[in-house]
Biopython code that builds the backbone (N, CA, C, O; Angstrom):
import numpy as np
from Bio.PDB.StructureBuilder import StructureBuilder

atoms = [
    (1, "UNK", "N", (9.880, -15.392, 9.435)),
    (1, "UNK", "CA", (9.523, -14.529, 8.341)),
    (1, "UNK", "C", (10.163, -13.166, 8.586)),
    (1, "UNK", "O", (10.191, -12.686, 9.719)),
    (2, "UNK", "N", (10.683, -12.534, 7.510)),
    (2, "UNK", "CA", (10.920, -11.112, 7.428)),
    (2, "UNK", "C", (10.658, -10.310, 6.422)),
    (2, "UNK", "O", (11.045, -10.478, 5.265)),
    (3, "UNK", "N", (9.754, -9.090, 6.978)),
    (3, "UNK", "CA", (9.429, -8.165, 6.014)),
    (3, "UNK", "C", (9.690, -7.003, 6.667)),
    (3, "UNK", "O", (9.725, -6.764, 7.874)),
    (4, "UNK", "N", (9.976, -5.891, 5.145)),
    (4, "UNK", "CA", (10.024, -4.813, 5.712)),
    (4, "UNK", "C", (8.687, -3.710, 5.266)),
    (4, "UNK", "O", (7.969, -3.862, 4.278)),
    (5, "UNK", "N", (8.583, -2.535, 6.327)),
    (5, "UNK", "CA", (7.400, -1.860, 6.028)),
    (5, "UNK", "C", (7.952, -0.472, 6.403)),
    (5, "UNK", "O", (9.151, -0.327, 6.642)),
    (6, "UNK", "N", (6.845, 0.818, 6.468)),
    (6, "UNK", "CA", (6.735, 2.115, 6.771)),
    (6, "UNK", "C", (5.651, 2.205, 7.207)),
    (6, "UNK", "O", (4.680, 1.697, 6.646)),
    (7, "UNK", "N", (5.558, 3.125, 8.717)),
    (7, "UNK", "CA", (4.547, 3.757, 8.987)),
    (7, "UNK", "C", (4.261, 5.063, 8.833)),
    (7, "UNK", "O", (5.238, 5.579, 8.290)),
    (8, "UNK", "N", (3.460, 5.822, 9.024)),
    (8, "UNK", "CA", (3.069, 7.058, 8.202)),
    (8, "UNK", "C", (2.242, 7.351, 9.610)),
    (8, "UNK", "O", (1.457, 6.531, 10.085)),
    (9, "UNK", "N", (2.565, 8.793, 10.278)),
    (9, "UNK", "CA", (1.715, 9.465, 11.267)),
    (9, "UNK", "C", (1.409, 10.568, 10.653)),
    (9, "UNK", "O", (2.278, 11.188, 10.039)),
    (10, "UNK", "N", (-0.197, 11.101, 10.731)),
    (10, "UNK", "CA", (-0.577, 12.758, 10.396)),
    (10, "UNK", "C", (-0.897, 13.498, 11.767)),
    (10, "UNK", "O", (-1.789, 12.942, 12.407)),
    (11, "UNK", "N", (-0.271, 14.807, 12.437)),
    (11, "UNK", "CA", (-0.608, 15.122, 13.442)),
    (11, "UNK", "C", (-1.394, 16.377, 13.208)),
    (11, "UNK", "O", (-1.323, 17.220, 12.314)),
    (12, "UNK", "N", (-2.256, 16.251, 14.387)),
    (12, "UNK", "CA", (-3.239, 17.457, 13.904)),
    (12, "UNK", "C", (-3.265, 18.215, 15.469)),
    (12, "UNK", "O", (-3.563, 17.526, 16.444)),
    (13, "UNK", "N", (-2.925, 19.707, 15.634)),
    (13, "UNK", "CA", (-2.907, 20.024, 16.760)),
    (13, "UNK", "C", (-2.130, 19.023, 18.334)),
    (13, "UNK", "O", (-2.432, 18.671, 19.474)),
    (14, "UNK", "N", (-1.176, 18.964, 17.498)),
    (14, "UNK", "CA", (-0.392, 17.717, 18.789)),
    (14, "UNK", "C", (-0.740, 15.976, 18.730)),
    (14, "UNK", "O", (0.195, 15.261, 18.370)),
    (15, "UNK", "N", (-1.753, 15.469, 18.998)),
    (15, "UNK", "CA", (-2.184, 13.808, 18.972)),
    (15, "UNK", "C", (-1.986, 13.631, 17.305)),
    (15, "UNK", "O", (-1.958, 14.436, 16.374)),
    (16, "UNK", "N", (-1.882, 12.389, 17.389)),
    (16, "UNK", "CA", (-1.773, 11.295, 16.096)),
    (16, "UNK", "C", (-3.366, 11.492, 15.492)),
    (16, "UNK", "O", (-4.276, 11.086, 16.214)),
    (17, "UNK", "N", (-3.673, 12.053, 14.298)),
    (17, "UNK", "CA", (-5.187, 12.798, 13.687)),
    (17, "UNK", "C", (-5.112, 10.887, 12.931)),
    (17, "UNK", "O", (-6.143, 10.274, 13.209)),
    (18, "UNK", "N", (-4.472, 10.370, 12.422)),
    (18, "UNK", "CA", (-4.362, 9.233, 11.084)),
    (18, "UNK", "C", (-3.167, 8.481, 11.814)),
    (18, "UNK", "O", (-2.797, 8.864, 12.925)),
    (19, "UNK", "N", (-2.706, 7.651, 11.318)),
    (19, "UNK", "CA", (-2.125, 6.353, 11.370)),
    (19, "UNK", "C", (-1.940, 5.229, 9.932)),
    (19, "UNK", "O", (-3.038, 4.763, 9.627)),
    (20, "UNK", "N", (-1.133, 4.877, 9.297)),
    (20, "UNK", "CA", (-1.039, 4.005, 8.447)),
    (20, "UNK", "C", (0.281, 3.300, 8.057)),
    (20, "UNK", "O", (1.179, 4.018, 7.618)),
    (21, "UNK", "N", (0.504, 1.900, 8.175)),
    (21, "UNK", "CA", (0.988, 1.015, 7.662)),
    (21, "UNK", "C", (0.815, 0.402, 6.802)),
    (21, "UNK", "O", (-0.230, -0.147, 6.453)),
    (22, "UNK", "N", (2.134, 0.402, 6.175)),
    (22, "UNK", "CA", (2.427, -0.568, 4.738)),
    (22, "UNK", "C", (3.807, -1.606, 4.821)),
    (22, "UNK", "O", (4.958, -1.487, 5.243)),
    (23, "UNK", "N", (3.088, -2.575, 4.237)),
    (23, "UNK", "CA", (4.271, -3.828, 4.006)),
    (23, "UNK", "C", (4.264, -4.031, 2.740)),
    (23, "UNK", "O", (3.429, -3.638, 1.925)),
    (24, "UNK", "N", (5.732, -5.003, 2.468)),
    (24, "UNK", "CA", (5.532, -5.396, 1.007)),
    (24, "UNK", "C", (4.920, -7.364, 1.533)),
    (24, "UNK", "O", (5.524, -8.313, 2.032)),
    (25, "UNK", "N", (3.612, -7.172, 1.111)),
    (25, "UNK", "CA", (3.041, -9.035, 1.684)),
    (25, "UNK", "C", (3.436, -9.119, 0.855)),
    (25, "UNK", "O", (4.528, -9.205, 1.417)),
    (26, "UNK", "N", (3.842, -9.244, -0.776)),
    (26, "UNK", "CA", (4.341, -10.294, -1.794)),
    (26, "UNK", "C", (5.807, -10.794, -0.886)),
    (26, "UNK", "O", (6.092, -11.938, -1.240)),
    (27, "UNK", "N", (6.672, -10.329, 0.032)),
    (27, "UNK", "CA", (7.436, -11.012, 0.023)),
    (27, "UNK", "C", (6.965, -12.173, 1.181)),
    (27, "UNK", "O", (7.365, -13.337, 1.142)),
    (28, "UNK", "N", (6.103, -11.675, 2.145)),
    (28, "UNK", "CA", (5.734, -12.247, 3.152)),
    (28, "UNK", "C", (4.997, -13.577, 2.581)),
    (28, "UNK", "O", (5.065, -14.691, 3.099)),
    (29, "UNK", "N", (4.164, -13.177, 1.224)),
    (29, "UNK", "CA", (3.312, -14.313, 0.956)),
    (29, "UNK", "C", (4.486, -15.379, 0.541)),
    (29, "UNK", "O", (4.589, -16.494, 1.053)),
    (30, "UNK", "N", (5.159, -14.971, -0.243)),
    (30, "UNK", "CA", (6.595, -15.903, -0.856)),
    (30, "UNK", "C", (7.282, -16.590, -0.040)),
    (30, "UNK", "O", (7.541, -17.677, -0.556)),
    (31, "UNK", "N", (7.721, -16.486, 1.020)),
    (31, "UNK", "CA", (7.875, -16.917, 2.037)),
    (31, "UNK", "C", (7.050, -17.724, 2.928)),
    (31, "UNK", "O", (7.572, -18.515, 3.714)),
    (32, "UNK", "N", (5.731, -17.558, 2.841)),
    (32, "UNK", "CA", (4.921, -18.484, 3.519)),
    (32, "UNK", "C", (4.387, -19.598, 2.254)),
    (32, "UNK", "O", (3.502, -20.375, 2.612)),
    (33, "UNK", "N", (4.818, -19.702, 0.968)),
    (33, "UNK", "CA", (4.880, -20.533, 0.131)),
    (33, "UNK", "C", (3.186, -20.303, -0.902)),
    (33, "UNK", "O", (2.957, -21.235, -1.672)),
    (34, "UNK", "N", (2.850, -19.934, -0.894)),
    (34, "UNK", "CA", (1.628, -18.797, -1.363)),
    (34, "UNK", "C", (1.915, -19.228, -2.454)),
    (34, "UNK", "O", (3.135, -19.276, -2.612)),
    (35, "UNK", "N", (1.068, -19.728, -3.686)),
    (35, "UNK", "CA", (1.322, -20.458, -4.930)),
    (35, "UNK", "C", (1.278, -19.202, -5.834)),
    (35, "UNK", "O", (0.178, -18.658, -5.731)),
    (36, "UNK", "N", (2.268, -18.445, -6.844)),
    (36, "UNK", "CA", (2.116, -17.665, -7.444)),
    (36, "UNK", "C", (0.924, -17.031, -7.959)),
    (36, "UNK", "O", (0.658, -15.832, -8.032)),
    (37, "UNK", "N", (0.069, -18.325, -8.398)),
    (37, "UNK", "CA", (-1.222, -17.524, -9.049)),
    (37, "UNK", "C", (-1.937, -17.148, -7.860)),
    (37, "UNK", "O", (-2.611, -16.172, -8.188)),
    (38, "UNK", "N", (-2.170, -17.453, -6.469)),
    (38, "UNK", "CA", (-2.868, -16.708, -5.797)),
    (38, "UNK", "C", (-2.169, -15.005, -5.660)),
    (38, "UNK", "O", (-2.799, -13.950, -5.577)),
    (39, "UNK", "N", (-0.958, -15.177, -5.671)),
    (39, "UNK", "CA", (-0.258, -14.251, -5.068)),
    (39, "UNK", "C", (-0.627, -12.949, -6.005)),
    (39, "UNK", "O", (-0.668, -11.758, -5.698)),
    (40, "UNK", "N", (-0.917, -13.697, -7.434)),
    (40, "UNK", "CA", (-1.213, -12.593, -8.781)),
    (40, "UNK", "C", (-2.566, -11.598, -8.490)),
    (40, "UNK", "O", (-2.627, -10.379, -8.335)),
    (41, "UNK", "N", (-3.692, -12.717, -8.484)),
    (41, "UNK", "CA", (-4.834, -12.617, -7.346)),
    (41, "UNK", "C", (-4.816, -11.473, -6.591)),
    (41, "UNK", "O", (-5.532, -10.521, -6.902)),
    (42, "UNK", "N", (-4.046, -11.442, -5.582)),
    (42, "UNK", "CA", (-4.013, -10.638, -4.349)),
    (42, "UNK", "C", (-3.382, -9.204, -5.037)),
    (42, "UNK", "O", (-3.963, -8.123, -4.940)),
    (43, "UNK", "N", (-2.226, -9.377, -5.670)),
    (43, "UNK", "CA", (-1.687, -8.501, -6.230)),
    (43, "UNK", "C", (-3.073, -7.471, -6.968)),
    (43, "UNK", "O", (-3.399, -6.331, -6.636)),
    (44, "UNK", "N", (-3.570, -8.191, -7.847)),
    (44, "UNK", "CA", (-4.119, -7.020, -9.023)),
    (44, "UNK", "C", (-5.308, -6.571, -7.743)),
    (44, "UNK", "O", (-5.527, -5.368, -7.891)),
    (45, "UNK", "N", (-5.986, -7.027, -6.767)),
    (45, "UNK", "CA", (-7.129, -6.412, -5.973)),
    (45, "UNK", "C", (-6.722, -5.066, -4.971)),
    (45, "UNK", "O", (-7.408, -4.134, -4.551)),
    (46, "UNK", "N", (-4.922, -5.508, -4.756)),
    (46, "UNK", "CA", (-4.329, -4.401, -3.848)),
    (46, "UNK", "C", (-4.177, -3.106, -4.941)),
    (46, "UNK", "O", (-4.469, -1.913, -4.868)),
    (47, "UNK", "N", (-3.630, -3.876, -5.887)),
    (47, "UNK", "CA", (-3.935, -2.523, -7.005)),
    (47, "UNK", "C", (-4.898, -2.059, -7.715)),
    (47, "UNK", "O", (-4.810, -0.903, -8.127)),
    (48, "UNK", "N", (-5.563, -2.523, -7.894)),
    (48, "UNK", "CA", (-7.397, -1.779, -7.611)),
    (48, "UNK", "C", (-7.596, -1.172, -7.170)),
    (48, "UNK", "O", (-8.024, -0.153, -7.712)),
    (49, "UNK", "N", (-7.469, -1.255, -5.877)),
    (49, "UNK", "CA", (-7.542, -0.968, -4.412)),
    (49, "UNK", "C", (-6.742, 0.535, -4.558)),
    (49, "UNK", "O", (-7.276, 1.641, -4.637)),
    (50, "UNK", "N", (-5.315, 0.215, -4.566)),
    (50, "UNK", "CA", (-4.992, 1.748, -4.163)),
    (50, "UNK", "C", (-5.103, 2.224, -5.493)),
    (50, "UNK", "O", (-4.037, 2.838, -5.532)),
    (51, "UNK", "N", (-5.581, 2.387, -6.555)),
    (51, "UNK", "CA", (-5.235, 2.935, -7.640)),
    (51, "UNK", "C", (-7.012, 3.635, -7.460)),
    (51, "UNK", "O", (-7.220, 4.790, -7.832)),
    (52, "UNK", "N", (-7.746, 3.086, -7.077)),
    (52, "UNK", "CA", (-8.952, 3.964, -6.304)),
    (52, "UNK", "C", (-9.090, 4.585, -5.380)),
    (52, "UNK", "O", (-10.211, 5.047, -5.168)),
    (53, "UNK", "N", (-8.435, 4.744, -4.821)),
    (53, "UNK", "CA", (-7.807, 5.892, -3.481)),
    (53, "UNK", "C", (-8.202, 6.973, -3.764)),
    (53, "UNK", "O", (-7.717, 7.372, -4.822)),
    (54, "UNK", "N", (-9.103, 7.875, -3.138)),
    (54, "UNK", "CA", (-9.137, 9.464, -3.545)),
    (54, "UNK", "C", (-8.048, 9.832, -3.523)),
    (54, "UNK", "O", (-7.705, 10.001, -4.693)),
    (55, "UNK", "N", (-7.113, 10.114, -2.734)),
    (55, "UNK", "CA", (-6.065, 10.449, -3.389)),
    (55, "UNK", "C", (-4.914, 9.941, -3.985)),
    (55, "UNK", "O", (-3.937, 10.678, -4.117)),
    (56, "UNK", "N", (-4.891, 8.727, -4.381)),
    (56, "UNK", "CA", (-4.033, 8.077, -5.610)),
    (56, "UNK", "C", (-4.692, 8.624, -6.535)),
    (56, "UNK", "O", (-3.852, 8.914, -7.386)),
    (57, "UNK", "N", (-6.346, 9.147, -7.109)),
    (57, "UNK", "CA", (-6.879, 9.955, -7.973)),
    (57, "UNK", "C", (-6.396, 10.720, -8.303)),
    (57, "UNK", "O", (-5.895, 10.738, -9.427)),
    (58, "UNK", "N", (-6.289, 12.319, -6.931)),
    (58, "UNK", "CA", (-6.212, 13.249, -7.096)),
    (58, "UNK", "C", (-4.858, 13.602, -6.954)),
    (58, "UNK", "O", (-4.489, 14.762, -6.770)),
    (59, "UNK", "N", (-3.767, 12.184, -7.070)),
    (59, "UNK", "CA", (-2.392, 12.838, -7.027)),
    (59, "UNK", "C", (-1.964, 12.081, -8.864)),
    (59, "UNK", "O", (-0.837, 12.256, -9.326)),
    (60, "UNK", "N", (-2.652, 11.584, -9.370)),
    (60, "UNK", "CA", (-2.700, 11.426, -10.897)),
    (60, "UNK", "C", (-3.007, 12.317, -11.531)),
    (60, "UNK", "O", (-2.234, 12.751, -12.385)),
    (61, "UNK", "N", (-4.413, 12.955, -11.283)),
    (61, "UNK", "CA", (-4.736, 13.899, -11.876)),
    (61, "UNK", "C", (-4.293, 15.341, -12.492)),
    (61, "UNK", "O", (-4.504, 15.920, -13.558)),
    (62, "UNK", "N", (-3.411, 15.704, -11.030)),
    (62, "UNK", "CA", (-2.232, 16.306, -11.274)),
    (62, "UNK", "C", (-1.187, 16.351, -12.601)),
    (62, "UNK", "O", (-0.570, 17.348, -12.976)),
    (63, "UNK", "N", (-1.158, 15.209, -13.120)),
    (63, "UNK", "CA", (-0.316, 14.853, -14.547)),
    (63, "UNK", "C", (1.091, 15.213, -13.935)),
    (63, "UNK", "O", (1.249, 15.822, -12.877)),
    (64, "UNK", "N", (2.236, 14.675, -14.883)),
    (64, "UNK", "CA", (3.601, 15.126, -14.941)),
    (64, "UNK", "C", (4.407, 16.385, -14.401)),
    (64, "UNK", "O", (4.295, 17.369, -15.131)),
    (65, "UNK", "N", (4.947, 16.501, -13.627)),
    (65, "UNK", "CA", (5.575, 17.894, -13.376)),
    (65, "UNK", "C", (6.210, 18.237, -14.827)),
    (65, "UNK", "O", (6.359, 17.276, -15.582)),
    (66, "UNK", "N", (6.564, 19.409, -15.246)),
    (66, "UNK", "CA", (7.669, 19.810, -16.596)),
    (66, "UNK", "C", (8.606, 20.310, -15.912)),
    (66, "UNK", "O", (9.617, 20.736, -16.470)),
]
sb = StructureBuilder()
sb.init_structure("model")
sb.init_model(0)
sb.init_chain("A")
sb.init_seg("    ")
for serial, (resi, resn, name, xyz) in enumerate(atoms, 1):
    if name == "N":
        sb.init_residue(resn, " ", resi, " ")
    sb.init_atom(name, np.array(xyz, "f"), 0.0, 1.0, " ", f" {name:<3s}", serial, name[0])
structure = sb.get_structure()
């Protein structure tokens, strides 16, 4: 299997304060043969998911730059 991802460090006064990883699993699931409609499934809960994020909120809320 191959996927690609990003990790994300926040430092606070020197040490690692946060930590976070992201992959794209739709390709990982595709690859492990994952029957589309589950994959749809998984899809709309991850986007639930981050689209409820305090700050996926509070970086919407923001609206459009002009």
């Amino acid at each position: 299997m191959v996927i690609d991802g990003t990790s994300r460090f926040r430092l606070r006064d020197g040490p690692i304060a946060e930590y976070r990883e992201s992959v794209n699993g739709g390709v990982a699931m595709a690859q492990l043969g994952v029957p589309p409609e589950r994959m749809a499934k998984a899809f709309d809960r991850w986007s639930d998911w981050l689209k409820a994020r305090p700050e996926t909120v509070a970086f919407l809320a923001r609206g459009k730059a002009k």
